[in-house]
N, C-alpha and C positions, 0 to 999 in steps of 0.2 A: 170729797169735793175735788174736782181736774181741778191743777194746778194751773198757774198761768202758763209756765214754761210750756204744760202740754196741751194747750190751749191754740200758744202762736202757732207750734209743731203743727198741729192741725191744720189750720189755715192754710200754711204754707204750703204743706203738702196738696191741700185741693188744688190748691192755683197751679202745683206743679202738673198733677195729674188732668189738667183740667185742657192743659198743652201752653202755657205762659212761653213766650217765646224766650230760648237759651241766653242769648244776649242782652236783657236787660240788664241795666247797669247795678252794680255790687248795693248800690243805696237805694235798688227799689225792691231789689230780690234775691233772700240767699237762703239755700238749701244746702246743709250739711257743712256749711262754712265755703261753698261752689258756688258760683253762680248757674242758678241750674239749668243742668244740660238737656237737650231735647232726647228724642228718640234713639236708640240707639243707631250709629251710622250718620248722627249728626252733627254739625261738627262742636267740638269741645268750647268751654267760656274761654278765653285770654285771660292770663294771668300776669301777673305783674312780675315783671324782671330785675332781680338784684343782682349784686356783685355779691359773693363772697371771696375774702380775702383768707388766705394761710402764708402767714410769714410773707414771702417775697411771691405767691402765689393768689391769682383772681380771676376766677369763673365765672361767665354767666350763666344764671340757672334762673326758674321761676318756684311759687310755692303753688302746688296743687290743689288746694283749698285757697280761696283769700277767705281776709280776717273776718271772721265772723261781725254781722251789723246791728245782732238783736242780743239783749242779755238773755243769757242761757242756751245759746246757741254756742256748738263746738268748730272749729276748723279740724282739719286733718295736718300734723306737723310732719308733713312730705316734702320734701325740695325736689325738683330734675335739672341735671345740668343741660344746658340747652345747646354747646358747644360739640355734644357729642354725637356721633353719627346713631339714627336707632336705624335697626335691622329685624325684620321678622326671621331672618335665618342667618346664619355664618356661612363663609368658607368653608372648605374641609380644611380640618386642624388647626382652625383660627380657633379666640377666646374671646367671652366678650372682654369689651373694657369694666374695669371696676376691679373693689374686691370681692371675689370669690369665698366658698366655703371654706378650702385649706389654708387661704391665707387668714382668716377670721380666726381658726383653729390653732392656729401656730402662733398669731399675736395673744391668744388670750391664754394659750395654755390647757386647752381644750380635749378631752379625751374625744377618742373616733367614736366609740360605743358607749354604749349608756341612755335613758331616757326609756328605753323598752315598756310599750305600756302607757307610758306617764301622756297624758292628754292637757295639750297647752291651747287656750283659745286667744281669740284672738277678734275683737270685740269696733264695730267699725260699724259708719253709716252708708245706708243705701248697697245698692246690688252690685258685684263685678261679674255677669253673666257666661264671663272666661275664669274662671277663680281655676277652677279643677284643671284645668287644659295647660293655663298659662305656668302653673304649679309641675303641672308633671312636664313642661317643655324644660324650664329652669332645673330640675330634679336629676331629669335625662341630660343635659350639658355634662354637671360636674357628678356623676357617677353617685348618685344619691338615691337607696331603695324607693320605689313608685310608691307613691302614696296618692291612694283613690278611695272616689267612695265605695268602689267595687270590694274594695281588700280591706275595708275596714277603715283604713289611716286617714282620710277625710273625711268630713261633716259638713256641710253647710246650712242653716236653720236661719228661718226670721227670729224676732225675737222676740215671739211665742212657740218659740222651737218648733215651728210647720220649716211647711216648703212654701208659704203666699208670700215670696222674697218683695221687698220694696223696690223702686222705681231704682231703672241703672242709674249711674252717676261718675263721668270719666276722671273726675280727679281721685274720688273715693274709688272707684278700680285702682289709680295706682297705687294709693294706699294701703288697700287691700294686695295685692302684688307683692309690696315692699315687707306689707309683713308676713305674708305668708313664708315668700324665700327667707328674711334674716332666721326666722325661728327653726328652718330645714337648714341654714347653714351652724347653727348653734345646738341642734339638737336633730340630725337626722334619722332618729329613730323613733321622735315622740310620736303621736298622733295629733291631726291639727284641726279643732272646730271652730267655724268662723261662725259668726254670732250677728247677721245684718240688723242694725236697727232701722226704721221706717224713719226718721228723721234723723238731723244731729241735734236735736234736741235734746239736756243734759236726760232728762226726762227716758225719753227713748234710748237714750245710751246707756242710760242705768237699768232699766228693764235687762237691757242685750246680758249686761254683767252678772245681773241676777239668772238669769236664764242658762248662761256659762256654766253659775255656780251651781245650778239645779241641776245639769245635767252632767256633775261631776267632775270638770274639771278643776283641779287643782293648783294653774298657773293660769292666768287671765292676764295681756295684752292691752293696753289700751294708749291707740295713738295720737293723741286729741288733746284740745285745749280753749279755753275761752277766759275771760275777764272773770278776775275773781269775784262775788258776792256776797251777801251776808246769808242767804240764804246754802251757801255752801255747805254750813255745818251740819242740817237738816238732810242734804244731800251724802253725805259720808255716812250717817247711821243708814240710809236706805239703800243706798248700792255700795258703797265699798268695804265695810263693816263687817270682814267675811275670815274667822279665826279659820285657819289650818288653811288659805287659799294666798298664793304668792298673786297679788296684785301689782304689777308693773304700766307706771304711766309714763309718759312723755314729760319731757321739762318745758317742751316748746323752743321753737324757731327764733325767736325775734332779740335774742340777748337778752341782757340783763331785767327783772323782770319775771312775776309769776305769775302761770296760769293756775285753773282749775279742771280737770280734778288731781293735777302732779302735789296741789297744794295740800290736798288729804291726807290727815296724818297715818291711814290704814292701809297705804300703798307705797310703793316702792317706787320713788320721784327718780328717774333716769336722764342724767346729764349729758352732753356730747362732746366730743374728740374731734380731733384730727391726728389721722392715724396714717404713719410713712414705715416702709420698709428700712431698714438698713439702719446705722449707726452706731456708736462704739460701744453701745452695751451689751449685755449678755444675751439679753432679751433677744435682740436682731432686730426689733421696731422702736420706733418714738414716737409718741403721744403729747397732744396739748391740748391746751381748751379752743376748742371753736368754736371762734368769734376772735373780737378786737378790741382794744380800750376802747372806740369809737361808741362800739354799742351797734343797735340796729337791727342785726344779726347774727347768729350764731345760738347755743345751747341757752335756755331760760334757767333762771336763779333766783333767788331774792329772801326774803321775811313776808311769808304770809301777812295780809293784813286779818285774818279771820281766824284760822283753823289753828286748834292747841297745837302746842310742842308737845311728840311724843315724849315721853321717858327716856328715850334710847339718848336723843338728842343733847348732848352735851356742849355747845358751841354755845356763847358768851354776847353774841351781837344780836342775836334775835331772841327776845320775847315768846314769838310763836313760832311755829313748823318752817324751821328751814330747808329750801331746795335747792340743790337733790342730793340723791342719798350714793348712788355711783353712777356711773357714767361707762358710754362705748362709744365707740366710732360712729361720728353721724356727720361730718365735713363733705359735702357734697364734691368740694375736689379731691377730698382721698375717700368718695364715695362707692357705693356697692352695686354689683352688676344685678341687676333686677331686670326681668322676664315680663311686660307688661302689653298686652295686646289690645286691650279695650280702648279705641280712639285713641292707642298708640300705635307703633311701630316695633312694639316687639323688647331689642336688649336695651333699657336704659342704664344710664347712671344716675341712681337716687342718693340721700341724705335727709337729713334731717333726725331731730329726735324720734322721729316713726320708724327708725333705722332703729337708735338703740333700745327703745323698750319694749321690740317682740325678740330681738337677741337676747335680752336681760330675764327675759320672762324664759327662753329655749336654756339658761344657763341654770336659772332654779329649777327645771325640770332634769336637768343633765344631775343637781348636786341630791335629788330624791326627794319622796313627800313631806312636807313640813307638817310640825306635829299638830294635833289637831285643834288646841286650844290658841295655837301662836300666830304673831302677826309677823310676816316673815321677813318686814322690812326692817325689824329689828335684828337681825341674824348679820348682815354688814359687820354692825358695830359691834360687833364680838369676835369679832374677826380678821378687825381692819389690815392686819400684817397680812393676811394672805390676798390683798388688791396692790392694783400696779400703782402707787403712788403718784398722781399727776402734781408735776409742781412748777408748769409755764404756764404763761397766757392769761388771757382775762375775756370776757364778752360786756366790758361796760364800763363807765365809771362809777364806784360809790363808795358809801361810806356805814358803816367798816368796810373795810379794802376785799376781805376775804369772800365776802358773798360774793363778789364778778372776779376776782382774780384769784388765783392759782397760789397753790404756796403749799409745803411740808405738811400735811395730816390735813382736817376736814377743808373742802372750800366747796362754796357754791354751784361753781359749774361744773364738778366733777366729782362731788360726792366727796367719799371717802377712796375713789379710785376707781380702776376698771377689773376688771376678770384676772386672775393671773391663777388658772383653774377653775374649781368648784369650790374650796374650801368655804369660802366667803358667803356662800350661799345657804349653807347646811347649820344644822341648828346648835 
């Protein structure tokens, strides 16, 4: 029996294809967590404009996706800052603005080589018609081997693993952009198959994951999110239930507060950062949680109201699966220079949790393949000495303290920490 979820999915999708004009409003029609966009070359929905705050610092940016209006419908957890100049090319010997791959590599403690072989996907709604193009402009900047479908290194499939790709969609291109590049800055040797699904129906996202996982890959991406369910749990044995495959999700945008699928206890729930150069440690960076006691905005967190407590889990405030599990740079003002042409302009500065969980997914592929029985979001917590200990900040208020703020060993918004290598990752 179709489920509901894939039920709306459908609908939606005729009225998209049917030519629903781009602009109607978020509370009459939303596609992929977008309001959906017309034809390609037409112009993009509006999104809504936040501050984000870091310390004594505040941007403005919008999210690429707005919040999803239907249950079981996903957003994409993409930020752009909107302050910054985009450019479809540079100067000679200019940079864009952002961070870059050697800066990513040097905060996290990153080898140059490694990943050889290992196939990291990377699982997203609707079409980015520039994926390949935009991939190798970004690739070509910072001195990173080509990866095409010519040589092997790219893939692109619906998800039925054809070529009958789903309807474009300009937020979900940037999306897809944002993770294309973090995973080539995290891992530029892997190979990268993006996995479109035909809606962001959790439905159709799950297909995408399962399709991933058929065709091999061993690190699966996913930068999404929606309002929890009860039906969620039904949802984690059909698509995320995948032993010997590093499943990395998003924690979500909005602060304190969990989405789904980060909330699955069978994936690897990715928290976010604000991530600065300089400082008096050894390291040479400093890291905190982004977001603000306010709340609002910044890396998602919380106590499941659904999903078990894995095993691994040892924290004292939550009942069921607490999120997340670590954490990477995803502060839009100390965010990443991303390559993104579809109904954009080319270099932006992105963020959000869609930033850190195709990094986090490029860093289990850097640390080699997980064993075959194992769920590799457990591999952290055997580990925990070899992550950068985050221990400022907060994205909210609550109670226990630890799920929105920051402090010495597990918290909410950061996991159990960020990269400080491979080790943390390996089984």
């Amino acid at each position: 029996m179709r489920s509901e979820r894939t039920n709306r999915a459908d609908r939606t999708n005729k009225l998209v294809r049917r030519g629903v004009p781009a602009l109607l409003s978020a509370a009459t029609l939303v596609v992929g967590g977008l309001i959906a966009a017309g034809p390609a070359g037409a112009s993009p929905a509006t999104a809504v404009t936040h501050a984000t705050p870091t310390a004594s610092v505040t941007v403005p940016t919008h999210r690429l996706c707005a919040h999803p209006t239907h249950p079981g419908y996903m957003a994409c957890n993409a930020v752009a800052r909107t302050d910054v100049k985009q450019q479809l090319s540079l100067k000679r010997n200019a940079a864009p603005s952002g961070l870059g791959p050697a800066d990513l590599q040097s905060a996290y403690n990153l080898p140059k080589t490694g990943g050889k072989d290992q196939t990291v996907a990377i699982v997203d709604a609707n079409d980015d018609p520039n994926a390949e193009k935009d991939l190798g402009t970004y690739r070509k900047q910072y001195g990173l081997p080509e990866c095409t479908t010519a040589n092997g290194c790219f893939k692109k499939v619906d998800q039925n693993g054809g070529t009958n790709y789903p309807a474009p969609d300009a937020g979900w291109a940037g999306e897809i952009s944002l993770d294309v590049d973090m995973v080539s800055a995290a891992c530029p040797s892997c190979k990268i198959l993006l996995v479109e699904a035909k809606s962001a129906n959790m439905d159709d996202l799950g297909a995408a994951v399962n399709r991933a996982v058929t065709m091999g890959a061993k690190y699966v991406s996913n930068s999404y999110g929606g309002a929890e369910e009860s039906a969620d749990t039904t949802s984690d044995a059909k698509y995320f239930k995948h032993p010997g495959v590093a499943i990395t999700v998003s924690s979500g945008d909005s602060g304190y507060g969990v989405e789904y699928p980060a909330a699955s206890q069978y994936v690897t729930a990715v928290g976010g950062t604000s991530l600065k150069k300089g400082g008096s440690n050894a390291r040479g960076w400093t890291e905190s949680v982004w977001g603000n006691s306010s709340g609002g905005n910044g890396a998602g967190s919380g106590c499941s109201k659904y999903d078990a407590k894995p095993s691994w889990q040892k924290d004292t405030g939550c009942n069921k699966r607490t999120v997340a599990d670590v954490a990477a740079v995803a502060d839009p003002a100390t965010g990443l220079a991303v390559y993104d042409s579809y109904q954009s302009k080319g270099w932006n500065v992105y963020g959000g949790t869609s930033a850190s969980s195709p990094f986090i997914a490029g860093v289990y592929a850097l640390a080699g393949a997980p064993g075959s029985g194992d769920t590799p979001a457990s591999y952290p917590y055997s580990h925990a000495s070899s992550l950068n200990d985050i221990t400022s900040g907060a994205n909210g208020t609550c109670s226990p303290s630890y799920l929105c703020t920051a402090g010495k060993g597990y918290d909410g918004p950061t996991g159990l920490g960020t990269p400080n290598g491979t080790a943390a990752f390996k089984k």
